[in-house]
C-alpha positions in Angstrom: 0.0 0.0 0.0 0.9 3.5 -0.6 1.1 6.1 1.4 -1.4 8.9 1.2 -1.0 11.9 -1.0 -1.1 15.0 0.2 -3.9 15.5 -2.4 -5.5 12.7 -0.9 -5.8 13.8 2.5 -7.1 16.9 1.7 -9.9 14.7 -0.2 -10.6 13.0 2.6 -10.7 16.1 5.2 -12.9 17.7 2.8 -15.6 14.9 2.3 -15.5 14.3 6.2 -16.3 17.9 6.6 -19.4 17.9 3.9 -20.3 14.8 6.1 -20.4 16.8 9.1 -21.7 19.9 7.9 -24.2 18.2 6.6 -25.9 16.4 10.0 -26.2 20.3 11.5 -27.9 21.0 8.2 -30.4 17.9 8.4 -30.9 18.9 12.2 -31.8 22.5 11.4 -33.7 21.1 8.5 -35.7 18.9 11.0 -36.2 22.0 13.5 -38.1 24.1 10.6 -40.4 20.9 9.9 -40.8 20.8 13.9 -42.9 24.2 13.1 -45.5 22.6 11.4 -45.2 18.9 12.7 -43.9 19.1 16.5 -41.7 15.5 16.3 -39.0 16.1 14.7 -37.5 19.1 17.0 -37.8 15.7 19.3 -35.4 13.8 17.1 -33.5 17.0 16.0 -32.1 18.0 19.7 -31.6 13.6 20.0 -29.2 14.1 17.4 -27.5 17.1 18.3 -26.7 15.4 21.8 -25.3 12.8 20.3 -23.3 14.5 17.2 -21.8 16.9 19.6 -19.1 15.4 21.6 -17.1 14.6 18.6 -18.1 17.7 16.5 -15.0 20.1 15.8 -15.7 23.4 17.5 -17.5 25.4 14.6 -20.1 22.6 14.6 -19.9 22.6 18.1 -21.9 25.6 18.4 -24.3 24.4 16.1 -25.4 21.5 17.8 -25.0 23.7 20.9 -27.2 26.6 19.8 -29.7 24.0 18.9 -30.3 22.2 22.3 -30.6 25.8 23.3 -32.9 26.4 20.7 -35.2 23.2 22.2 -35.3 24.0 25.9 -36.3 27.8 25.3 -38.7 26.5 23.4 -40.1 23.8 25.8 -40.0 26.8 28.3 -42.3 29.1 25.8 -44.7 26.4 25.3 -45.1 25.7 28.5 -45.7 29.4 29.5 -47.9 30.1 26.2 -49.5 27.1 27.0 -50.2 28.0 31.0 -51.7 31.9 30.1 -53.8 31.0 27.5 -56.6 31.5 29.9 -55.3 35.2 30.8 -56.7 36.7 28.2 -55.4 34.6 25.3 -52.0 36.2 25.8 -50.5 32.5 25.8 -51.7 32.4 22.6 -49.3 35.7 21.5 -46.5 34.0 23.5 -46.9 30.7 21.5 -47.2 32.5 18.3 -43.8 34.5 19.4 -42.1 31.3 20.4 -42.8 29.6 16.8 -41.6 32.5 14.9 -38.4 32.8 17.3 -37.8 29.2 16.4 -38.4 29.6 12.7 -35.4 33.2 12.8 -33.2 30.6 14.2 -33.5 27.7 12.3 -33.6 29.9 8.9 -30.4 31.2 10.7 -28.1 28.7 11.9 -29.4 26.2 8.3 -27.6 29.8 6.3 -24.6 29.2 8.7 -24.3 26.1 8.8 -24.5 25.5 4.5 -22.0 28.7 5.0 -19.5 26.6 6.8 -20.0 29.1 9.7 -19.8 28.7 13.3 -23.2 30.0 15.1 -22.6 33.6 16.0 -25.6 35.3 17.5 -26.2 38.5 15.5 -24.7 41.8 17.2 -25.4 45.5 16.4 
């Protein structure tokens, strides 16, 4: 056997990238459909627990951002859902919460097809 070309190994570092780049993308992918369906921001923060320990650190904060993304969520809905009955205002809460998650999915899926680390916006 040979030993690897330099050309080679920049192949290989390239298509493991893609590879990796592209299970952030199928998990923000999954996030947007979560809007409409609910289950699959379920199997969307699953597999950012488990693709983040051996994630290099741009991806890191990907799969980080995301778990945020679910429990401040799970906190909305559950607040939404509790003051519904003050006046509907759960109901503007809910509707906040969904297009919060929506900003952030459209976000970090831009990012992430980038190549980009998550960087929260700053002004």
């Amino acid at each position: 056997m040979s030993e690897p070309t330099s050309s080679t190994e920049s192949r290989e570092l390239y298509e493991r990238r893609e590879d990796e780049r592209g299970k952030a993308l199928a998990i923000w992918v999954l996030y947007l459909v979560a809007l409409f369906t609910g289950l699959t921001l379920i199997i969307g923060v699953i597999l950012a627990y488990i693709f983040r320990g051996d994630a290099p650190g741009w991806l890191r904060s990907h799969y980080d951002k995301q778990i945020g993304i679910f429990w401040w969520g799970v906190v909305w809905v559950v607040i939404g859902t509790v003051t519904i009955p003050l006046l509907g205002i759960g109901f503007v809460i809910l509707g906040l919460s969904w297009l919060w998650v929506l900003i952030r999915s459209i976000q970090g899926l831009a990012r992430a097809n980038r190549g980009d680390p998550w960087k929260p916006l700053r002004h």
